[in-house]
TORTOR-940324 format. One record per atom (N, C-alpha, C, CB): atom name; x, y, z. Coordinates in pm, 1 decimal. Glycine has a CB too. Example, Ala and Ser with C-alpha at 12.3 -4.5 7.8 and 13.67 -1.06 7.14 Angstrom:
site, x, y, z
N, 1319.0, -569.0, 780.0;
CA, 1230.0, -450.0, 780.0;
C, 1320.0, -330.0, 780.0;
CB, 1130.8, -447.3, 904.6;
N, 1285.0, -225.0, 708.0;
CA, 1367.0, -106.0, 714.0;
C, 1290.0, 3.0, 787.0;
CB, 1408.4, -59.8, 572.5;
END
This chain:
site, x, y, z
N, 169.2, 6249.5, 22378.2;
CA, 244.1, 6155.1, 22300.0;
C, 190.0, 6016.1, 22331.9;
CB, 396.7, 6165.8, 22328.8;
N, 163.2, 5924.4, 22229.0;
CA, 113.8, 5823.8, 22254.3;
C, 205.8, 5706.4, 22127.6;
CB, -55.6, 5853.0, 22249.4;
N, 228.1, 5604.8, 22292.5;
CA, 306.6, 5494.9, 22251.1;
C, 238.0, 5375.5, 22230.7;
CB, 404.1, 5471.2, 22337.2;
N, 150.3, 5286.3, 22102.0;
CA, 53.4, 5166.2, 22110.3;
C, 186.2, 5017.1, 22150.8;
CB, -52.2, 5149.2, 21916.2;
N, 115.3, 4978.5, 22223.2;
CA, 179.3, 4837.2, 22248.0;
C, 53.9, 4726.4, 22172.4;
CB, 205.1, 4806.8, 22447.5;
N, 54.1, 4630.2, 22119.8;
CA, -11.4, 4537.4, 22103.9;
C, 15.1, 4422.3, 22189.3;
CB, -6.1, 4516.9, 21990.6;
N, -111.0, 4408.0, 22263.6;
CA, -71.3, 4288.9, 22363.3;
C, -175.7, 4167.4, 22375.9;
CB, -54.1, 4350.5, 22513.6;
N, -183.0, 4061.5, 22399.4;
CA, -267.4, 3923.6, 22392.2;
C, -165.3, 3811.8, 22354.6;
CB, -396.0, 3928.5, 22271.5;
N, -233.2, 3719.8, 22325.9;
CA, -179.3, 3574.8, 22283.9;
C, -216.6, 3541.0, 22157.1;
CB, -227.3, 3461.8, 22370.7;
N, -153.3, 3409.4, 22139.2;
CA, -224.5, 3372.3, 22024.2;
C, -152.3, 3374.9, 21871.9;
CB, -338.6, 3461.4, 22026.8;
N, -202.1, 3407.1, 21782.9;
CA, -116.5, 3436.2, 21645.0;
C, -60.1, 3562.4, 21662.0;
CB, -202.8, 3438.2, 21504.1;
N, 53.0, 3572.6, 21545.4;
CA, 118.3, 3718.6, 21572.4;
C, 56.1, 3788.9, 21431.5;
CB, 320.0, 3719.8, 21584.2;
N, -16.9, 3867.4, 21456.9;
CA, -33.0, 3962.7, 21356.8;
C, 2.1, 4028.4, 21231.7;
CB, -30.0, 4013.6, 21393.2;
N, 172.5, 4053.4, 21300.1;
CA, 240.7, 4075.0, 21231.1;
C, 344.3, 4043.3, 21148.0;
CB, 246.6, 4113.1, 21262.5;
N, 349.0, 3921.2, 21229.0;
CA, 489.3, 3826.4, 21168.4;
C, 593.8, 3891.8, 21258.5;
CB, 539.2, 3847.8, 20974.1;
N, 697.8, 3825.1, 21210.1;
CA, 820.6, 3886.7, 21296.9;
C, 898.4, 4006.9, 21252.9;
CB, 924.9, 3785.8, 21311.9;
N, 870.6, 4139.1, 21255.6;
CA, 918.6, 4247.5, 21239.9;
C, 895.2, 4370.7, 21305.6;
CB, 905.8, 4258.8, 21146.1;
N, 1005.6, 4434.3, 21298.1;
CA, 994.2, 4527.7, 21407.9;
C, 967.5, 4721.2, 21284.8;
CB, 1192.9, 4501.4, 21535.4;
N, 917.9, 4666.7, 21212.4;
CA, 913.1, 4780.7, 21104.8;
C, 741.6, 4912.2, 21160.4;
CB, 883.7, 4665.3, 20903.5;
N, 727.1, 4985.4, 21124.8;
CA, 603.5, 5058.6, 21132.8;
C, 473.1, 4995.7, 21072.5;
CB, 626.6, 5183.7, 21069.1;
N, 416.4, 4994.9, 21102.1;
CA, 264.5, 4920.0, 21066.9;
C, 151.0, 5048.7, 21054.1;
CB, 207.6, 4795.9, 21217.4;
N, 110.1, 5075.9, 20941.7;
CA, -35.0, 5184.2, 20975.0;
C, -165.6, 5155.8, 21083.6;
CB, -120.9, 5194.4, 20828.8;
N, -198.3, 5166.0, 21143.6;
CA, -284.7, 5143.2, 21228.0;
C, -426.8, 5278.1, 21210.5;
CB, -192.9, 5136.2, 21372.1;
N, -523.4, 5224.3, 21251.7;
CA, -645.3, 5296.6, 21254.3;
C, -724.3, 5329.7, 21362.8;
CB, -717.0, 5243.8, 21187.4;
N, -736.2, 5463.2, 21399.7;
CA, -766.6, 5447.5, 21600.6;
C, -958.4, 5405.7, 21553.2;
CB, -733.3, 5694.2, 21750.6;
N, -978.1, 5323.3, 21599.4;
CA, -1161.6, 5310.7, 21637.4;
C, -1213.4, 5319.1, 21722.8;
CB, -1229.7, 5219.2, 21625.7;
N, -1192.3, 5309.7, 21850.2;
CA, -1233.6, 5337.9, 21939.0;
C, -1168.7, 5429.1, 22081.8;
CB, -1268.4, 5236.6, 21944.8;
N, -1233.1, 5516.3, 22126.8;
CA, -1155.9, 5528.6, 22300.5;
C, -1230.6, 5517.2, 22378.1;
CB, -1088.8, 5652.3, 22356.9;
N, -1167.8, 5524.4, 22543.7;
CA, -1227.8, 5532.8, 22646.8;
C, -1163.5, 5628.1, 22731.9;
CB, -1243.6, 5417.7, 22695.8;
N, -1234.4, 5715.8, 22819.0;
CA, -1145.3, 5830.3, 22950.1;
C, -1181.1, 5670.5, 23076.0;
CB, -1281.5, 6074.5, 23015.6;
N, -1065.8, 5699.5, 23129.5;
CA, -1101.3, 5571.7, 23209.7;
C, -998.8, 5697.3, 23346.2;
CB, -1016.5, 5355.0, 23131.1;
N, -1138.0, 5687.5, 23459.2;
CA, -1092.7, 5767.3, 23571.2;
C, -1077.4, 5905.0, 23513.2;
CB, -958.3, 5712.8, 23636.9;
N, -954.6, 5952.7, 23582.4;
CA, -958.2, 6107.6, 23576.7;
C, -807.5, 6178.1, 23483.2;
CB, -959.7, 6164.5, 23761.7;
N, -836.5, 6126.6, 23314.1;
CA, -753.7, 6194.6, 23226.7;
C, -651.9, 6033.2, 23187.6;
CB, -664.0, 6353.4, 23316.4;
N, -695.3, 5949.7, 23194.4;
CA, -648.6, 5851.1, 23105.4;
C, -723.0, 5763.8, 22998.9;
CB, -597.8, 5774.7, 23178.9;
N, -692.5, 5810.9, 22927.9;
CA, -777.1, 5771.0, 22779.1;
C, -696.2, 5609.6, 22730.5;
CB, -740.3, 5929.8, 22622.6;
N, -835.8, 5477.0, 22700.7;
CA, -789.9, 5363.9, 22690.3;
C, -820.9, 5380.9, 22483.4;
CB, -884.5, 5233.3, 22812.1;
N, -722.3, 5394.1, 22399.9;
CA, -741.0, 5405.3, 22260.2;
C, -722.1, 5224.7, 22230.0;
CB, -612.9, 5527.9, 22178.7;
N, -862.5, 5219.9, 22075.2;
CA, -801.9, 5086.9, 22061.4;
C, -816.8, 5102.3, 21854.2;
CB, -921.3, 4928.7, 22171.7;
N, -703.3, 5033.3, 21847.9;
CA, -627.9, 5047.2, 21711.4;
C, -651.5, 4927.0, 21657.9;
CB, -472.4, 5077.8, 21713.7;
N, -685.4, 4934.5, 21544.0;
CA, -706.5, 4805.5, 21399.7;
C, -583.0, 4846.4, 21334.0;
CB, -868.9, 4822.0, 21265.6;
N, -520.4, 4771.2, 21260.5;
CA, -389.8, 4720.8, 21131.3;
C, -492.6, 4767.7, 21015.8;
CB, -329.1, 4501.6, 21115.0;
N, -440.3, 4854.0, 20911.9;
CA, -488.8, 4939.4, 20802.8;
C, -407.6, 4773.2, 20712.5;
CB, -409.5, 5154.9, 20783.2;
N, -567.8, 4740.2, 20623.2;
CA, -509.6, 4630.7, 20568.2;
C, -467.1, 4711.4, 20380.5;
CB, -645.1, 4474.9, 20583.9;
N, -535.8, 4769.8, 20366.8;
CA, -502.3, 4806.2, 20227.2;
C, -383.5, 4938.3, 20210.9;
CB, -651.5, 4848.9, 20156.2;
N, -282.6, 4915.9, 20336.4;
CA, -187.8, 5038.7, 20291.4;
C, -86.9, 4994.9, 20215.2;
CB, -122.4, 5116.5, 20403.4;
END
């Protein structure tokens, strides 16, 4: 089961809402022994 947090500074992405957003996985990493670092883009044409 996998929970994405979006985290940094700066502008908010999303604006202020707490609604579902489509996201797109592009990249991973196994980092050590069975933890995978996933990194997600915002699906702009959904």
């Amino acid at each position: 089961m996998t929970y994405p947090v979006v985290v940094g500074a700066g502008e908010r992405p999303f604006n202020e809402t707490s609604g579902v957003k489509p996201m797109r996985l592009v990249d991973t990493r196994t980092v050590g022994d069975g933890l995978a670092f996933l990194i997600y883009q915002p699906v702009r044409d959904a």
